[in-house]
C-alpha positions as CSV (number, residue, x, y, z in Angstrom):
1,X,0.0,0.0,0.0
2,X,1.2,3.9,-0.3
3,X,1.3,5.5,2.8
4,X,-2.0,7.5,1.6
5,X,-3.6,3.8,1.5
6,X,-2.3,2.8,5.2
7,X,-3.3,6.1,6.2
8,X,-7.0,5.5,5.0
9,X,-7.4,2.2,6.2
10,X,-6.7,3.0,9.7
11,X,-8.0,6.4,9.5
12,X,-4.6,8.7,10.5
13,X,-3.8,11.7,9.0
14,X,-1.3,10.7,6.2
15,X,1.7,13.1,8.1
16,X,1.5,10.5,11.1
17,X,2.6,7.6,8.6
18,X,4.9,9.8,7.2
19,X,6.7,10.4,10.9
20,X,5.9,6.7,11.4
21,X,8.4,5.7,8.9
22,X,11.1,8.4,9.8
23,X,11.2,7.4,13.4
24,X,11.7,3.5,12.3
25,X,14.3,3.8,9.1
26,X,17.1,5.1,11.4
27,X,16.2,2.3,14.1
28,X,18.9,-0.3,15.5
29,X,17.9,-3.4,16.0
30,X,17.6,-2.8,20.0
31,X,15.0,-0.7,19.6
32,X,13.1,-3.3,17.7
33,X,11.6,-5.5,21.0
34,X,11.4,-8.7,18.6
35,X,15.1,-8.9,17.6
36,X,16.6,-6.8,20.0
37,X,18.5,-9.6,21.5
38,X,19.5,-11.3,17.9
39,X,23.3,-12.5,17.3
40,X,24.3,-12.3,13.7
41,X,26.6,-14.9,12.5
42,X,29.8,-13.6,12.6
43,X,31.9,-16.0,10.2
44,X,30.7,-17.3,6.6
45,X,30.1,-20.7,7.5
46,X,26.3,-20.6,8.4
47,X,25.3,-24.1,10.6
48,X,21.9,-24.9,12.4
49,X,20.7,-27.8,13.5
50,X,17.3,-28.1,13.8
51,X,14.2,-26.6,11.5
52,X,12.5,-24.0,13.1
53,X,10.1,-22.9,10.5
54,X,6.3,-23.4,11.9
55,X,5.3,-24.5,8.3
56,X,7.3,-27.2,7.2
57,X,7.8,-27.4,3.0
58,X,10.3,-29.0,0.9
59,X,13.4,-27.0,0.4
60,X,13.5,-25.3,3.6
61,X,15.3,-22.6,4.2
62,X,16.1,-22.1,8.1
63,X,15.0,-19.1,9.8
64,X,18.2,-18.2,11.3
65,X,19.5,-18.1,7.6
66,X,16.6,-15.6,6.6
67,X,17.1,-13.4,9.6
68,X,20.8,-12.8,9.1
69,X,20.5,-11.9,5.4
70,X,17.9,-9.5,6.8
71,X,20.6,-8.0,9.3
72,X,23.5,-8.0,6.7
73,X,21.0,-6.7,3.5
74,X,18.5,-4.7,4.6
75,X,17.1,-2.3,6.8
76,X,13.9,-1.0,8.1
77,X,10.8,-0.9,5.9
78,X,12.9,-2.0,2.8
79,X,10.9,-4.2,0.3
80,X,12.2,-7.4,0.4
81,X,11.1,-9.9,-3.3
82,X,11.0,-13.6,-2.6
83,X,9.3,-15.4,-6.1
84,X,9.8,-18.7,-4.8
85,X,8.6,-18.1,-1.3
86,X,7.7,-21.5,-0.4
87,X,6.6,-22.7,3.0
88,X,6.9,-18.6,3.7
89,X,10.1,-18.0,5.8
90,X,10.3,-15.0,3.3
91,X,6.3,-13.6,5.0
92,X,7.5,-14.2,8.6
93,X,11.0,-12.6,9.1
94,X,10.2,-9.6,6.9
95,X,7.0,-9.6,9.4
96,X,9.6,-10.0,12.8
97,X,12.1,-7.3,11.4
98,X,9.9,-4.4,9.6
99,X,10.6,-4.5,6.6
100,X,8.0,-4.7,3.5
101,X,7.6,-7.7,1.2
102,X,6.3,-9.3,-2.5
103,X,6.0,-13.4,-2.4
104,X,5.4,-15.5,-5.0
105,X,5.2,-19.1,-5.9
106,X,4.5,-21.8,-9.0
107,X,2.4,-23.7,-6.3
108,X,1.7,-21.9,-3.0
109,X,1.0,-24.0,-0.6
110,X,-3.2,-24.4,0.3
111,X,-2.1,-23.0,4.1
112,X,-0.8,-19.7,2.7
113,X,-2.3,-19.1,-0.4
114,X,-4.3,-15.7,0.7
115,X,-1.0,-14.4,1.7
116,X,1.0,-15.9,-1.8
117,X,0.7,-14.9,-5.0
118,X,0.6,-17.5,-7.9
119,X,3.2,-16.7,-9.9
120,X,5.5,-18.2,-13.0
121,X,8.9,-16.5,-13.1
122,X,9.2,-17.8,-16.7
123,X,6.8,-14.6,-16.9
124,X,9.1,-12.6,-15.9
125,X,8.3,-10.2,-12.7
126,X,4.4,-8.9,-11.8
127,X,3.6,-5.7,-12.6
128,X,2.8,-4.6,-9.4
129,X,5.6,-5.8,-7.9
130,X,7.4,-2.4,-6.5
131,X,11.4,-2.0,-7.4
132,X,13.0,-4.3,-4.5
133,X,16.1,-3.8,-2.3
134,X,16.7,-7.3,-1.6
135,X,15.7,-9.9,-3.6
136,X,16.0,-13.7,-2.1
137,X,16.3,-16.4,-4.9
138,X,15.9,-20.2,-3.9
139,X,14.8,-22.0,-7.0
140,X,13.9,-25.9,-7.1
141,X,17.5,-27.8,-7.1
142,X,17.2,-29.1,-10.9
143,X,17.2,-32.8,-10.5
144,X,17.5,-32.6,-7.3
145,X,13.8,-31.4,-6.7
146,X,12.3,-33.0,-9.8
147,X,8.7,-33.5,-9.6
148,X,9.0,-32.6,-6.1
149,X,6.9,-29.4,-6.4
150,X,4.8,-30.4,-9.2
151,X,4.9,-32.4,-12.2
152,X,4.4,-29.4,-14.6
153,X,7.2,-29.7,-17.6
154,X,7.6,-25.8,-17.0
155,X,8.7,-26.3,-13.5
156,X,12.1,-25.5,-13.0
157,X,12.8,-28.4,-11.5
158,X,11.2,-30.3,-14.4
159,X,12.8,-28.6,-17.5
160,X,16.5,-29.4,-19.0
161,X,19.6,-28.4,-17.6
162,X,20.4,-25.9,-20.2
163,X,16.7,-24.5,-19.9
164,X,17.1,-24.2,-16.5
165,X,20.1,-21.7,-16.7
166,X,18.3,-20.5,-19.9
167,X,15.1,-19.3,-17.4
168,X,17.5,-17.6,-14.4
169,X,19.4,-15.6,-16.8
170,X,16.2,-14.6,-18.2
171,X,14.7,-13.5,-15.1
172,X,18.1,-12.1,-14.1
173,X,17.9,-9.7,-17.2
174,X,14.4,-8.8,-15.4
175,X,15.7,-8.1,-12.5
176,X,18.1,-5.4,-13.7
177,X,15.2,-3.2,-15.2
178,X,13.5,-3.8,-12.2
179,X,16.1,-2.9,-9.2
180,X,17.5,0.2,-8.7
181,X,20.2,-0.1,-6.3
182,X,20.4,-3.5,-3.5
183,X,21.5,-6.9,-3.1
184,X,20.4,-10.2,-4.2
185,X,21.3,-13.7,-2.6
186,X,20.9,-17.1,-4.3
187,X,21.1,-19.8,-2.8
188,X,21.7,-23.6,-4.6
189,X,23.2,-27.0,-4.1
190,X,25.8,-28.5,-6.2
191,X,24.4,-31.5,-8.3
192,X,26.2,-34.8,-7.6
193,X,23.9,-37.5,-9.3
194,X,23.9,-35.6,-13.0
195,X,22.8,-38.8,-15.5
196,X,24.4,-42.4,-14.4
197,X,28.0,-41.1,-14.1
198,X,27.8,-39.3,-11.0
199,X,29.2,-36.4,-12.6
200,X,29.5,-33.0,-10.4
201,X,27.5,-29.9,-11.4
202,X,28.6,-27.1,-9.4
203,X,25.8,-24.8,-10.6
204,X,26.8,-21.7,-8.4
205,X,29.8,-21.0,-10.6
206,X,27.2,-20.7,-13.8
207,X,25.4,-18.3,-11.2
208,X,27.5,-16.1,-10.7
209,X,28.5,-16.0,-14.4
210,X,25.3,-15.3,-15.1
211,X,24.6,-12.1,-12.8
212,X,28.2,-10.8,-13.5
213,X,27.1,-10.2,-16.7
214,X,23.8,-8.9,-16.2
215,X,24.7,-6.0,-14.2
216,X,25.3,-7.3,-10.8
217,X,28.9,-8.2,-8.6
218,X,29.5,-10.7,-6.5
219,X,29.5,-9.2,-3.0
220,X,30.0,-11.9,-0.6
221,X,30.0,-16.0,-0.8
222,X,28.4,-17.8,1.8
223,X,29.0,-22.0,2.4
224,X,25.2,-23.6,4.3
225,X,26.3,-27.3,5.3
226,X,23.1,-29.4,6.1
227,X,22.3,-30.5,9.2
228,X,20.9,-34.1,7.9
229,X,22.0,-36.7,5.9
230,X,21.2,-36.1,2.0
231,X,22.3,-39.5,0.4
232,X,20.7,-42.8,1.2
233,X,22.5,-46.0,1.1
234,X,23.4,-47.4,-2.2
235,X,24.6,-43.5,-3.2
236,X,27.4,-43.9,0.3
237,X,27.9,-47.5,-1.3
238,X,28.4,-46.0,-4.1
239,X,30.7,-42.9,-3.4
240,X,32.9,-45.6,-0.9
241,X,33.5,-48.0,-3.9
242,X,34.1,-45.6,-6.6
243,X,36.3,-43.2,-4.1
244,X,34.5,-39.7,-4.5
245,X,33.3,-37.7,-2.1
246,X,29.8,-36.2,-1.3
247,X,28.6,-32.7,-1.5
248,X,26.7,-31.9,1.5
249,X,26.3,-28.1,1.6
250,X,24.4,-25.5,-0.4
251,X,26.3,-22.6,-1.6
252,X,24.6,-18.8,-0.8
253,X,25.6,-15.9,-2.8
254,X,24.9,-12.3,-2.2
255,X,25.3,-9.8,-5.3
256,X,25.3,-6.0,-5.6
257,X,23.1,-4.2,-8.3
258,X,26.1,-2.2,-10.2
C-alpha cells in the first residue's frame, strides 16, 4: 500500500505515517523488541541444526538463515522480493524485522495461499511488484527437486539443464530493469547425481557468471552445510566403492546491483 492507503485504512492523517516511517528507518535493531536480542553470525560458515520454521515445505530454508540476510542486506521498511517463497520463511522474518515484502510461488501452498501470490517467473516479474532492495532467490534444485513441487514440464525443477540456466538468466535480465540499487542472494546445491556417471554440477559458478554479466557483482559467498543426511545407502555405497566424495552443503551468494 502507499502511505496515503495505510493512512486511510486505519483512519490517521497521512503526516503520522509519514513520521511513522522516519522514526523506524534510522532504528537499530535494539530498539526493535522482537530482535533486540538477535546474534548475527559472525563468520561465513552458516550451521543450524534443527528446522525451526512453523510450516514445514520442501526445500526449507532455516530461519536463522533468513534473519541474518535481513541483518547484513537490509534495513527497516525496505521491500524485500522472494518469487519462490515456499513454505513462507520470506512472509514471517520480513513480518519479525519491519521491513516490506512481495512473495510469489508456481504452487503456494493451500495453508498460505491468501498471503501468496501465484506466480511463474518464466513470466518474468508482476507488474505490481514495486522496485525491490533485496531480492531472495531459492529456485527448485534441478534434478535434485524433480517433480517434487509439481509435475508441470515448465517447472524449474522439471525442465533441462540448459533450460534451466536459460530461465534464471532470463529473469536475471528482469531483475536489472526492475532494481534500482540493493543486493540479491541465491542460494543452490551442487548436483552430484547428474545422469548415471555421478558427474559433479557445481551450478553456483554458472550463477554467478550469469549475474556478472547482467549487471550485478559478486558481494559476498556464503557456504550452508546441512544439518541431515542427504544421500541414502546405495549412493554412500556408491561414493565408498568408486572413491569420490559427497557434497553436502548448499552454496549462498549475495550480489550488488552495479
Amino acid at each position: 500500500m502507499t502511505q496515503q492507503e495505510v493512512a486511510d485504512r486505519i483512519g490517521v492523517d497521512p503526516k503520522s505515517i509519514t513520521n511513522y516511517l522516519e522514526k523506524w528507518k534510522n532504528c537499530k535493531n535494539a530498539d526493535i523488541p522482537q530482535i533486540a536480542n538477535f546474534q548475527p553470525f559472525l563468520y561465513n560458515i552458516w550451521n543450524t541444526f534443527k528446522e525451526e520454521n512453523a510450516t514445514k515445505h520442501f526445500g526449507l530454508f532455516p530461519e536463522i538463515f533468513f534473519e541474518n540476510l535481513l541483518y547484513y542486506y537490509t534495513k527497516p521498511f525496505d521491500v524485500v522480493y522472494d518469487p519462490f517463497v515456499g513454505g513462507g520463511t520470506a512472509i514471517d522474518m520480513c513480518k519479525k524485522w519491519m521491513r516490506r515484502y512481495f512473495v510469489s510461488d508456481l504452487n503456494p501452498i493451500p495453508a498460505r495461499e491468501e498471503e501468496i501470490k501465484k506466480w511463474d517467473i518464466a513470466q518474468g516479474i508482476p507488474k505490481e511488484c514495486p522496485s525491490p532492495d533485496f531480492v531472495f532467490l531459492d529456485p527448485p534444485y534441478w534434478v535434485q527437486a524433480k517433480e517434487k513441487y509439481s509435475k508441470d514440464k515448465e517447472d524449474l525443477a522439471n525442465v533441462s539443464l540448459e533450460q534451466f540456466y536459460e530461465n534464471i538468466e532470463k529473469f536475471v535480465k528482469e531483475l536489472k530493469k526492475k532494481m534500482k540499487e540493493g543486493y540479491v542472494a541465491f542460494v543452490i546445491q551442487p548436483t552430484q547425481w547428474l545422469n548415471n556417471n555421478h558427474e559433479f554440477e557445481d551450478h553456483i559458478i554458472k550463477i554467478i557468471n550469469i549475474f556478472e554479466k547482467n549487471g550485478f557483482s559478486e558481494f559476498m559467498r556464503y557456504i550452508l552445510p546441512y544439518s541431515t543426511q542427504q544421500y541414502n545407502a546405495q549412493m554412500v555405497e556408491i561414493a565408498k566403492k568408486e572413491k569420490f566424495c559427497l557434497s553436502i552443503n548448499r552454496d549462498l551468494v549475495v550480489f550488488k546491483k552495479n
